[in-house]
N, C-alpha and C positions, 0 to 999 in steps of 0.2 A: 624325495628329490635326490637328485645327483649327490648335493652337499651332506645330505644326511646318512650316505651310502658311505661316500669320500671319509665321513668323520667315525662312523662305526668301524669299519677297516681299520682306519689308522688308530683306533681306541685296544683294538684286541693284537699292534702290532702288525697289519701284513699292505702291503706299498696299497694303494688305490691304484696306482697305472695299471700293475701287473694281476688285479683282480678283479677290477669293477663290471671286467665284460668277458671275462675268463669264464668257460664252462665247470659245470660239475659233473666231473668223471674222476675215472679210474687215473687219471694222471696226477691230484692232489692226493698228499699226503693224509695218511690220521690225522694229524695235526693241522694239517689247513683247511679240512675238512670242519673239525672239531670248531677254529676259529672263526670259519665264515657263519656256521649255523650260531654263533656268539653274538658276531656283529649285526647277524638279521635280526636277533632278538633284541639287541640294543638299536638298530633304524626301527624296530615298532614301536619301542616306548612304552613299552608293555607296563602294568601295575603292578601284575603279579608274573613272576618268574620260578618254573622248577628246575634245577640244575640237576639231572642223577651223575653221578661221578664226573663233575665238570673234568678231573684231570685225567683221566681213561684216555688213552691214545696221545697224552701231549707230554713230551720231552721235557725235563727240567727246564729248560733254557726259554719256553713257552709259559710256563707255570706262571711267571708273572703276571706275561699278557690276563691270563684270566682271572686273575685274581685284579689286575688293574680295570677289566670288564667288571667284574662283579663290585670293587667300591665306585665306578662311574654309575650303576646301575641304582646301588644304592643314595647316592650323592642326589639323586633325582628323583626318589623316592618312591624306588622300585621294592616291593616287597618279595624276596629272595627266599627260597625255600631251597636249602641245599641238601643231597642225599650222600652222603657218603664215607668210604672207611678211612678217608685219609686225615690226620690230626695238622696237615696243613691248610687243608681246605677248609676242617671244623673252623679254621681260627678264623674264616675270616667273616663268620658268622657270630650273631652279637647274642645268641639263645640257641639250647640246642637240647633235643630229644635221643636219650638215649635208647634203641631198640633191640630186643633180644625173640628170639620169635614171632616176630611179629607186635609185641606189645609192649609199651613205654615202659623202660622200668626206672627211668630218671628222669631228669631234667632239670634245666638251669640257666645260669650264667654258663657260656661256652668256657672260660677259665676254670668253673669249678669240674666242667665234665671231661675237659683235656687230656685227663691223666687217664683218666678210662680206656680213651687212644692211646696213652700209651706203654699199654702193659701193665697198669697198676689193676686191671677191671678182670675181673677169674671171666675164664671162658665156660660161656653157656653149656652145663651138664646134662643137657637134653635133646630130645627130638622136637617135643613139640610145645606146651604153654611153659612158660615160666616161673619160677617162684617168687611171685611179684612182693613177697617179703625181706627177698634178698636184698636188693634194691644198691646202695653202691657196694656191698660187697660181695657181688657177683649175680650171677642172675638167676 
């Protein structure tokens, strides 16, 4: 419905006047871009949700917006699956894997893996499998 479109808009931040019948083209921003395909996913109602780099393409100043979409989503008991390098995004995840090659070599409470983001974690000395003995220190 109308009201369900009106409320996702206004959940990720962006007017309902100036978007609800607004095209998608090349005239919206990364960013409004990034928001609207947010708010569709919040007017589904979805159960399960993947984020890959929710903040790719969106401004500081937008960053909220998503991360206030992502605890709405969770609030409703959307299960959120997030991918990505950034230790702001990790945080707003309540578990978290960490990946090196391809394959787990942590995981945890997202507080315990944080530091991993940022800068505490040795960078991967390889091309291909990992030394899944390493485990937090290093991979």
């Amino acid at each position: 419905s109308m009201d369900v479109a009106r409320d996702a808009l206004l959940a990720v931040g962006l007017e309902p006047e100036e978007y609800i019948n607004r095209a998608l083209d090349k005239s919206l921003s990364g960013g409004e871009r990034k928001k609207i395909e947010l708010a569709s996913i919040l007017a589904m109602e979805a159960k399960l949700v993947i984020l890959d780099e929710p903040d790719s393409g969106i401004d500081v100043a937008s960053l909220q917006n998503i991360f206030d979409a992502i605890k709405f989503m969770k609030e409703r008991g959307t299960t959120i699956i997030l991918i990505t390098h950034s230790p702001f995004v990790l945080r707003q995840a309540e578990y978290a894997f960490l990946m090196c090659s391809g394959m787990i070599v942590e995981e945890g409470k997202t507080e315990d893996i944080v530091p991993y983001f940022e800068g505490k974690c040795l960078p991967c000395r390889h091309k291909n499998m990992p030394d899944v003995g390493g485990g937090k220190d290093g991979c």
